[in-house]
N, C-alpha and C positions, 0 to 999 in steps of 0.2 A: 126662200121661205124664212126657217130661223137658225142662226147660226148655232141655236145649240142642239139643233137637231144634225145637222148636217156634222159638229165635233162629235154627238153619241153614235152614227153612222161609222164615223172613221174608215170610210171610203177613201182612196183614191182618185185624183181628176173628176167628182161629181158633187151635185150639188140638191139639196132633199127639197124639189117645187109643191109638192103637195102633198099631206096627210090625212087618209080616210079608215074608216073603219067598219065593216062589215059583217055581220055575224060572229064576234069574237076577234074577228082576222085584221091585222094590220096592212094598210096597203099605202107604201112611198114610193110619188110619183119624181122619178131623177132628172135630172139633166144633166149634160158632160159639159164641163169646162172648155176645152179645146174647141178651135175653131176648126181645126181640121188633123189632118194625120199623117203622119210615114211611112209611105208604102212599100209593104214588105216584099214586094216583087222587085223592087228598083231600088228603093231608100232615097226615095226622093220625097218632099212634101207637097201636099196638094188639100185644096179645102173645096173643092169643087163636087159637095154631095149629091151624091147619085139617088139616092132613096134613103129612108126611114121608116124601119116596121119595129115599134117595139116589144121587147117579149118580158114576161112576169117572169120572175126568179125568187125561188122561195134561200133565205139567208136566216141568219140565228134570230130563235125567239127572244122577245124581250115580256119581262111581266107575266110569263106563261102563257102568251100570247103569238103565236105565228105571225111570222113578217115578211113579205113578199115588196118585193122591188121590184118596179115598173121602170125598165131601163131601153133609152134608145138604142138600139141595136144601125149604127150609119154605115150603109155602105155607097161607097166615093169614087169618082172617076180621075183616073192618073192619067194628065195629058202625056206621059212621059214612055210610058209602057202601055197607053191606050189599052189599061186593065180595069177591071173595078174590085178593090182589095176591102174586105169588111172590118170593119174598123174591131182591135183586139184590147181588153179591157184586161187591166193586171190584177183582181178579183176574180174573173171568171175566167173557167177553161173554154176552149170553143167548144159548140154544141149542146155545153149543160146547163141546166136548168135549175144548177144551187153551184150559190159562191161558194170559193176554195172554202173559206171558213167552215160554213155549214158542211159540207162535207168533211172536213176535219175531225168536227166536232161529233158526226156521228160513227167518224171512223175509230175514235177514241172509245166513244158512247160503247162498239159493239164489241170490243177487245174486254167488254169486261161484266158482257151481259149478254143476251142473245137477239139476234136479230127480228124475232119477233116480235120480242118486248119494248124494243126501241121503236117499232114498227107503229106499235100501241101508243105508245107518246108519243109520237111524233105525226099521228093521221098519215103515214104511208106505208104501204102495201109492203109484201116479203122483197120482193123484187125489185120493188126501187130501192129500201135497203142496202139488199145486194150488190145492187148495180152502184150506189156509191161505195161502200167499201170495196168491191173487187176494183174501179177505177184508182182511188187512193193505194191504194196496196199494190197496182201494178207498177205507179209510182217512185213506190217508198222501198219493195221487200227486193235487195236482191242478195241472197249469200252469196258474202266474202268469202272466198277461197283463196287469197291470195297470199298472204299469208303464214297458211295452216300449216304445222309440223308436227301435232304432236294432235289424232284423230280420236275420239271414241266411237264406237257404233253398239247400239245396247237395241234393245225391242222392248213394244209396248202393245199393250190391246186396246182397241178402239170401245172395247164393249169390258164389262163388269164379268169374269169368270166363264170366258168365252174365249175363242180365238180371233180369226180377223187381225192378227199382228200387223204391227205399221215397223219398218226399221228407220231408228232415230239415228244421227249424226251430228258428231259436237264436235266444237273446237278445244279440245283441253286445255290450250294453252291460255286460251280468253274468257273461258268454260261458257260459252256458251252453242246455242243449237243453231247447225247452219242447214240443215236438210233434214226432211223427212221422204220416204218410200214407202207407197203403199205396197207391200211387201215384203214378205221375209221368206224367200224363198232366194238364191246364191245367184240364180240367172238374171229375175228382175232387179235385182240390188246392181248388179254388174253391168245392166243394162244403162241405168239412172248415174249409176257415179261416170262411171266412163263418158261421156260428155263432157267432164270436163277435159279443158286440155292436157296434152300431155306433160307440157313444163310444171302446173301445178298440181299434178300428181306427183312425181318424181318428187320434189319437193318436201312431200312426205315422208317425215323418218321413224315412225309411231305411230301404232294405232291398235288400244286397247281394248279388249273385249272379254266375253266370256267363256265358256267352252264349250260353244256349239261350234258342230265340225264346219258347216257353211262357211264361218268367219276366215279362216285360213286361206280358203278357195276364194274370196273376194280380195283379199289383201294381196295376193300373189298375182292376179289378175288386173287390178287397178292400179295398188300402189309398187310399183317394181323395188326401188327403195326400203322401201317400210319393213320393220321389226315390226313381228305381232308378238304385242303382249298380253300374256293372263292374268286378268284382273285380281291382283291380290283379295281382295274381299269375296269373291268367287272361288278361291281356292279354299277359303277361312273357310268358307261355307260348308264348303262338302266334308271335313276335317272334322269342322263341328258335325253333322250329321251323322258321321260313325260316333263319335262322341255322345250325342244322344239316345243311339240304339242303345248301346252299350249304358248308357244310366238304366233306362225302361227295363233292359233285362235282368239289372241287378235289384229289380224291384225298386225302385226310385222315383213316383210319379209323381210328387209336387211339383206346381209350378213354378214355384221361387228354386227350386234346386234347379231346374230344365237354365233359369237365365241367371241362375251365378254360376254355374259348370261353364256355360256358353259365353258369358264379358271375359272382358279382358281383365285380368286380374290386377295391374294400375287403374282400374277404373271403377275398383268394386272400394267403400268406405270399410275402416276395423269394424262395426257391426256386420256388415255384409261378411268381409273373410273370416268371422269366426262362424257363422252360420258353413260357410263355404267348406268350414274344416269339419265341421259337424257329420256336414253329408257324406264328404269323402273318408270318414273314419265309418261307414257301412258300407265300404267296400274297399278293398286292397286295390281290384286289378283296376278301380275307375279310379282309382288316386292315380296310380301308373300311368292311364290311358292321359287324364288330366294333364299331366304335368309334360306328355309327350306334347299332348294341343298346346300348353303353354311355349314350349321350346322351341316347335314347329315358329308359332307368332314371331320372337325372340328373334328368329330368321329375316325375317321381311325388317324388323325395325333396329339389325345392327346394320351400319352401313360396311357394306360388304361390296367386293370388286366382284362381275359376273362368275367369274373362276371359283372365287373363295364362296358366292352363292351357290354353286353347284354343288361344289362337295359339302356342305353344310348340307343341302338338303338329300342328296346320296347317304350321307351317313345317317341322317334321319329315316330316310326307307331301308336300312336296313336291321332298323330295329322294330318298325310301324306295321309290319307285316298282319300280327296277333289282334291286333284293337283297332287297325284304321286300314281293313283289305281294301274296302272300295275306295276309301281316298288314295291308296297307295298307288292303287291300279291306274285312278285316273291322271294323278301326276307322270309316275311315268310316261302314259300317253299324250302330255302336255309338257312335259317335260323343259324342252328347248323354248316354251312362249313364257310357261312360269321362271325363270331364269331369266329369260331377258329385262326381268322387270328391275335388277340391278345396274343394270345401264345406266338410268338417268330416273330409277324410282318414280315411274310413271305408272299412276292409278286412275281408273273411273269413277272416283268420288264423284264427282262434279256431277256425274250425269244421275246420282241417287235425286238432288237438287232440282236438276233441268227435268228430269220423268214426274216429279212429283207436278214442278208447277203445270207440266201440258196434263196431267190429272185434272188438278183446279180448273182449267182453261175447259178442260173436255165438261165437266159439274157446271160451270157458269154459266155456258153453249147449251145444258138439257141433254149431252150428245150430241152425236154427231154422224149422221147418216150418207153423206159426199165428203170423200176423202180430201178434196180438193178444197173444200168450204175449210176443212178440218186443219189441214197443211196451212192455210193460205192466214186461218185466226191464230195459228201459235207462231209461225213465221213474226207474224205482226208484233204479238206481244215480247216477242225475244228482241226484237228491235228498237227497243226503249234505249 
């Protein structure tokens, strides 16, 4: 037909014989170049066609307008292997009924919107959809584990101030998310990781967390290797948290005191710390308590050998008793995970990052009601 239809195609081995149009719909009628084919049973060639049934293939819109390619579909008789091999088109997969493109295109399309809506634009159903993205994604998504040395594992909710936890799995070292588990419970998490082999478990020499007692029992079960470490900012947390009982009790409830007691005090600007000094001059013991939170921090950001980490924080519980019982209590009971984080000062930052965006991802989706729908769209989008 014309050659600048057949260059705007930018097809492969075919050629645009006719162009109709139908209720809005675009329909090109093809032809293939080749005379005949390479049979995949033998690799031998042969042009001796057996039959011709063409099938419609819906491929990218142009103009806002849907386009459907009318393509021969040949299949050939091999005198050589006295087979009949059907002939394989490097645009299409076998069986489907939209080019690699168009499927691309709406694999991209649904990473950042929800499969309905693409559904709506595009005049097809949830299910077809679906059915192209789970094909492209079976694909594309496989976590790298090979690797990996240095692990986070954090939890997330599927739902807005609810439970249904999912447990997430990062690479720290690439910071990115290589798994999720629909679960957070110590059995199913143990279940799901173990799978993988034993060589790239061992392999693991880190993996950071928070201070739920589950964590422990999965790292010692999976990773044989692996240091668990307490995520510093997990520890800040609970440090701070006496630290704020202790403001409320001294009669303290502004909310600008609550987050200049709780920054870090290199972070706060001269207006901020004279404010800062304001509040702490209405009270003695929260000056004292302050300046402990401050020192406690001071900890994690001198570099310190694990030893000289120990006793640094030893000598800090032994003054913390009075103003930070419950943090006191819990470090102790963490004791050996928060110290190891002088190793190789390895933190969970990263995954403040990675929880936020499968947030977004969960908001863009409407939610997310099958886990697997769920898993299978943030997989996708972490693999950019």
């Amino acid at each position: 037909m014309s050659f600048h239809l057949d260059y705007l195609l930018a097809l492969p081995g075919v050629r645009v014989e006719t162009c109709t149009q139908v209720e809005g719909k675009i329909f090109l009628g093809l032809s293939i170049s080749s005379e005949g084919i390479v049979c995949h049973h033998c690799n031998n060639p042969t042009e001796k066609l057996h039959q011709n049934r063409p099938i419609l293939v819906r491929d990218l819109s142009v103009f806002g307008r849907p386009v459907y390619l009318k393509i021969p579909r040949r299949q050939f008789y091999c005198p050589f292997c006295q087979r009949y091999p059907t002939e394989k088109l490097d645009f299409l997969d076998v069986k489907r009924r939209h080019t690699q493109r168009y499927e691309q295109d709406i694999y991209e399309r649904v990473k950042q919107s929800s499969m309905e809506q693409i559904g709506r634009e595009e005049g097809l159903s949830y299910d077809e959809i679906k059915g192209i993205f789970e094909q492209v994604n079976t694909l594309k998504i496989k976590p790298n584990w090979q690797r990996v040395k240095r692990i986070g594992l954090d939890e997330i909710s599927m739902r807005s101030c609810q439970g249904n936890f999912v447990t997430v799995v990062s690479d720290l070292g690439e910071g990115n998310l290589i798994e999720m588990i629909d679960s957070h419970r110590c059995e199913e998490i143990i279940e799901v990781l173990i799978e993988q082999p034993i060589e790239v478990r061992k392999q693991v020499e880190e993996v950071s967390v928070d201070m739920w007692g589950g964590f422990p029992k999965v790292i010692k079960k999976v990773f044989p290797n692996a240091k668990v470490i307490i995520d510093r900012f997990h520890v800040m947390k609970v440090v701070n948290k006496d630290l704020n009982k202790l403001r409320r009790a001294a009669g303290i409830t502004d909310r600008q005191s609550k987050y200049l007691l709780l920054s870090n005090r290199v972070n706060l600007n001269q207006d901020q710390i004279d404010k800062l000094e304001v509040t702490l001059g209405k009270s003695g013991c929260l000056r004292i308590a302050y300046e402990m939170k401050e020192k406690f921090r001071e900890i994690y950001e001198t570099n310190l050998t694990i030893q000289k980490g120990q006793n640094k924080i030893k000598e800090w519980l032994n003054h913390a008793q009075v103003f930070f019982r419950e943090a006191a209590s819990t470090i102790e009971n963490h004791f050996e995970g928060i110290c190891n984080y002088f190793l190789h000062r390895t933190t969970s930052g990263v995954m403040e990052g990675i929880n936020n965006r499968i947030k977004l991802i969960m908001r863009q989706g409407y939610g997310f009601s099958n886990f697997n729908n769920f898993r299978n769209r943030v997989l996708a989008c972490f693999s950019d």
